[in-house]
C-alpha positions in Angstrom: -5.7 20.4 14.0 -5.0 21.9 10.9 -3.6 25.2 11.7 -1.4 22.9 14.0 0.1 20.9 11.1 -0.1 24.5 9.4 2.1 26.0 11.8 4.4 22.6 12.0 4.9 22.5 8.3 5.6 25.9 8.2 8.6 25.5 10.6 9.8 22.7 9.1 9.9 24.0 5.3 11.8 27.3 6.7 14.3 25.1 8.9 14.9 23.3 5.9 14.8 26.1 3.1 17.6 28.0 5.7 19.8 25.2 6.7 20.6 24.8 2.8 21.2 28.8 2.7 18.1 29.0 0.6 16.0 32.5 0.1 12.0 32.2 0.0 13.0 33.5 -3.5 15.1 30.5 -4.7 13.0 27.9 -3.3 9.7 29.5 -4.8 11.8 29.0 -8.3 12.2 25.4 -7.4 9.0 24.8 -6.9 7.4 26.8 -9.5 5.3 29.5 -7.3 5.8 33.0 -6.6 7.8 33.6 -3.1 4.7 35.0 -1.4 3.3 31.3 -1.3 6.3 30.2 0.3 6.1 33.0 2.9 2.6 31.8 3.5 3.8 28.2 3.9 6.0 29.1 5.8 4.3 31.1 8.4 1.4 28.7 8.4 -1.2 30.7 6.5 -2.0 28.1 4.0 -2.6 24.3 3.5 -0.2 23.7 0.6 -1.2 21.3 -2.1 0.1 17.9 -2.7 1.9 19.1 -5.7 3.9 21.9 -3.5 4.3 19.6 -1.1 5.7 17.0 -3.2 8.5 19.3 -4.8 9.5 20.7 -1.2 10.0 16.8 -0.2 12.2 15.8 -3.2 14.0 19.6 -2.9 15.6 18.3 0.2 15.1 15.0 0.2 13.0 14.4 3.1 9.8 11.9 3.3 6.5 13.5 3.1 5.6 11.7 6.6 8.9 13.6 8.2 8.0 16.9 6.3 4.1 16.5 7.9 5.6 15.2 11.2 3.1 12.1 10.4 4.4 8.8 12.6 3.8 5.7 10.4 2.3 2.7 11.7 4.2 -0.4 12.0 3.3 -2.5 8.9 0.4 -4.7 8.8 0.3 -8.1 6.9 -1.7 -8.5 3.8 -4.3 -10.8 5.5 -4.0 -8.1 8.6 -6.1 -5.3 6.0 -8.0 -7.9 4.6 -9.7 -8.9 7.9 -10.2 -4.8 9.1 -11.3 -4.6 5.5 -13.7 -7.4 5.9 -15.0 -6.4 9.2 -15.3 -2.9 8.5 -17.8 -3.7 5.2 -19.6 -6.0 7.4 -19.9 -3.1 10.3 -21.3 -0.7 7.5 -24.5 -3.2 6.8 -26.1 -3.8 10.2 -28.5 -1.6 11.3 -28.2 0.8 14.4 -29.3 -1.4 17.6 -27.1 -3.9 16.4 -23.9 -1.7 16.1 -24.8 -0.7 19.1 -24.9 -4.0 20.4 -21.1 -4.6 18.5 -20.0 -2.1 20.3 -20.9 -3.3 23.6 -19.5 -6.6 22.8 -16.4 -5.5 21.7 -15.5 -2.9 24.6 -16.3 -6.2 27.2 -13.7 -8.0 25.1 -10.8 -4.9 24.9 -11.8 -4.8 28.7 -11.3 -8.5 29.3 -8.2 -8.7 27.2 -6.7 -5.3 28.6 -6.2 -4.0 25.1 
């Protein structure tokens, strides 16, 4: 999955970095790296770090979920993440034959309620 998003990213920053007439060169300046990091972003050599990422984002104002082609969820009410939350602590205290059991329970229910 991660040379995937390697190989996507590395696309997307050269798409970008051309469509605004832009050498490897000039965006490396931007960005404050030399242009043989960019050339390895760019052919999907390396995982750039957040910082990198960050610059190349506000450089041509795109979001950081567009520039790691990362679909958002729709957004969940505050008492939505509370309950997972709550659920999700309570999942990591029971023992094994009971998650087990959980499980079980909830696949009959997803099954019964087609979800």
């Amino acid at each position: 999955m991660e040379k995937d998003l390697n190989k996507y990213l590395g696309l997307k920053v050269r798409s970008l970095r051309e469509n605004a007439q832009m050498t490897q060169e000039e965006l490396a300046n931007i960005c404050d790296v030399s242009w043989r990091t960019i050339s390895n972003v760019e052919r999907g050599c390396v995982t750039p770090d957040l910082a990198l990422l960050c610059k190349i984002s506000k450089k041509f104002n795109v979001g950081l979920d567009d520039l790691l082609n990362i679909e958002i969820q729709k957004r969940k009410s505050r008492s939505r993440i509370a309950t997972e939350n709550l659920l999700i602590e309570r999942i990591k205290t029971i023992d094994d034959p009971m998650l087990d059991c959980v499980v079980e329970q909830l696949n009959v229910i997803l099954k019964y309620f087609g979800a």
